[in-house]
N, C-alpha and C positions, 0 to 999 in steps of 0.2 A: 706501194713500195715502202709507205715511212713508217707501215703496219708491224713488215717483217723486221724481227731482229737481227741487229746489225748493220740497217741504216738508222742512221737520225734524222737526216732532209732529203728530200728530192726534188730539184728545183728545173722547171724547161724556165728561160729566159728568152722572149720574142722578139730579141733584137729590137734592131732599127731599118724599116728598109728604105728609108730615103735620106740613109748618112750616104756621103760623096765615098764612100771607101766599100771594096768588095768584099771583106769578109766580117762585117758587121752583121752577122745574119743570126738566127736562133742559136743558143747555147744549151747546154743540158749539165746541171751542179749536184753532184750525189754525195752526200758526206755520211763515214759510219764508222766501223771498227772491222768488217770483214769484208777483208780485200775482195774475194769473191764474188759478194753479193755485191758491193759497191758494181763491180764492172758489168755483173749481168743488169742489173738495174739500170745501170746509162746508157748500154745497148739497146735493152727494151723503150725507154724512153725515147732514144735516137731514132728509132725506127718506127715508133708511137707519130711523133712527130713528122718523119717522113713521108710516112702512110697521108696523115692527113696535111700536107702543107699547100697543096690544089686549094684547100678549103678556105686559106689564110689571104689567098690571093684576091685582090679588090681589082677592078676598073674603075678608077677615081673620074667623077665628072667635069668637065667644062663648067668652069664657074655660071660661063651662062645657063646653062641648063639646071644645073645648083641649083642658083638661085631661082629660076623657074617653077623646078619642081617645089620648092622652100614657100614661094607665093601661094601657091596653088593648096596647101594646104596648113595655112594661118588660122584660117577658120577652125580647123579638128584641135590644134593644140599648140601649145609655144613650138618653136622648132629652132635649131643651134645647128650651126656651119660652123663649119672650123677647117682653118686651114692648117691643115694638121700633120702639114711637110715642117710649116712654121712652127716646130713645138720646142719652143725655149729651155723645157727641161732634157730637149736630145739634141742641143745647143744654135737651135734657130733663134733668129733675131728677134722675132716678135715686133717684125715694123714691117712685113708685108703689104702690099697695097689691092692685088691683082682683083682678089676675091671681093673688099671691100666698096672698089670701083663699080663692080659690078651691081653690089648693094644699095650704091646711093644711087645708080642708073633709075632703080622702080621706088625708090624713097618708101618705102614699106612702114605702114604706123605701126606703131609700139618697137622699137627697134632702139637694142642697144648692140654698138660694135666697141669690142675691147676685149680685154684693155693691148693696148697698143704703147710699146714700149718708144717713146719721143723724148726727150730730154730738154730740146728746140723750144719745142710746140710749150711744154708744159712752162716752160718761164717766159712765154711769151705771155702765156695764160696768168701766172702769178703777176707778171708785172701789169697787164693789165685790168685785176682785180673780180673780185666777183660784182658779179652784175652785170658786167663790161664786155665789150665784145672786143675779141683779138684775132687778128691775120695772121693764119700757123700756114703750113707743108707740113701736112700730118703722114707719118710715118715715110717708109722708104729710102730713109737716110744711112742705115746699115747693109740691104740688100737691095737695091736697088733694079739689079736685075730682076726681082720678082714684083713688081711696079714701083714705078717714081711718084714720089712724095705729090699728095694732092693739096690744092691748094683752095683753102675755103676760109669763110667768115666765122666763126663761132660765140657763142653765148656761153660766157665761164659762167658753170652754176657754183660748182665747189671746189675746194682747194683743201686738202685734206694732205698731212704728213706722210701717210702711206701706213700707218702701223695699226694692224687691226688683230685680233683674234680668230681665228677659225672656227665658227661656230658648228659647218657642217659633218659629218662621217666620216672625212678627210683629216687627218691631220688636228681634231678636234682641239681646241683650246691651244693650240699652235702659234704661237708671235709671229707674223711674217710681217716684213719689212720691204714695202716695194721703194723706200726713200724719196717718194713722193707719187702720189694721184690727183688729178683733176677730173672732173665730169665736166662737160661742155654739150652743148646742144648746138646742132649743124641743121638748123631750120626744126624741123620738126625728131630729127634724129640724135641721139644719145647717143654719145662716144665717151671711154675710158680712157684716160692717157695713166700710164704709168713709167717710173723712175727707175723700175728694175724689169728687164726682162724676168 
């Protein structure tokens, strides 16, 4: 559609489907100069959409099982879980626990979880210093219906302001500002605490 003359953009937007509100769902944005083409354009898209929305539709796993299948294939290649109801930028908390619990059940090597938005944890962590070990309740303190804060021993390895650059395809050479990071180690496991969702 951005081919023909007369539009300029045409945009589907995939929503949100795990906002608490019903009509957060797919949108469709057509901007041009002819009225015309604008509306047959947003109908075709509308219906574009429609046709395939069956296809958009997941069956999200039981963390147990997640994490099962996640074991089970360590050996082929790295592999990323996310809990991805939790996603800070469609204004989840990012201090989930449910999934994490689950993770440190099979203590998996090479394993980093984060970053996990604590505020608690992480100046338990400063004030106890690097090198030093500190007594957090790591995450769970904002939504705590989705698991309660765990309670563990950690090893502060760093203590970092939060402010880095973006060096990947994302947002490249991007300031972001988490207003503070720690790395900690929870026996053999890497964890990320961060100051910003």
């Amino acid at each position: 559609w951005e081919e023909q003359v007369g539009i300029e953009s045409a945009s589907v937007l995939g929503g949100f489907p795990y906002a608490d509100i019903l009509h957060a769902g797919a949108s469709v944005i057509v901007i041009g100069i002819d009225v015309k083409m604008i509306e047959a354009a947003k109908q075709d898209l509308v219906n574009l959409f429609d046709e395939l929305k069956n296809d958009f539709i997941l069956t999200l796993l039981p963390p147990s099982e997640a994490v099962h299948i996640a074991l089970n294939h360590l050996e082929e290649a790295p592999v990323v879980l996310a809990d991805i109801s939790d996603n800070p930028l469609s204004c989840g908390s990012g201090d989930t626990t449910v999934l994490i619990e689950e993770v440190l059940r099979h203590m998996p090597e090479d394993c980093l979880i984060g970053g996990i938005y604590d505020l608690e944890s992480i100046e338990l962590c400063k004030k106890a210093g690097v090198g030093q070990n500190a007594s957090i309740h790591l995450g769970g303190k904002i939504t705590p219906e989705y698991g309660l804060p765990i309670e563990m021993e950690v090893k502060v390895i760093a203590i970092s302001d939060g402010i880095f650059y973006n060096s990947g395809p994302f947002q490249q050479n991007y300031k972001m500002d988490l207003k503070a990071a720690v790395h900690v180690k929870y026996e053999h496991i890497d964890i990320l605490l961060v100051g910003r969702p």
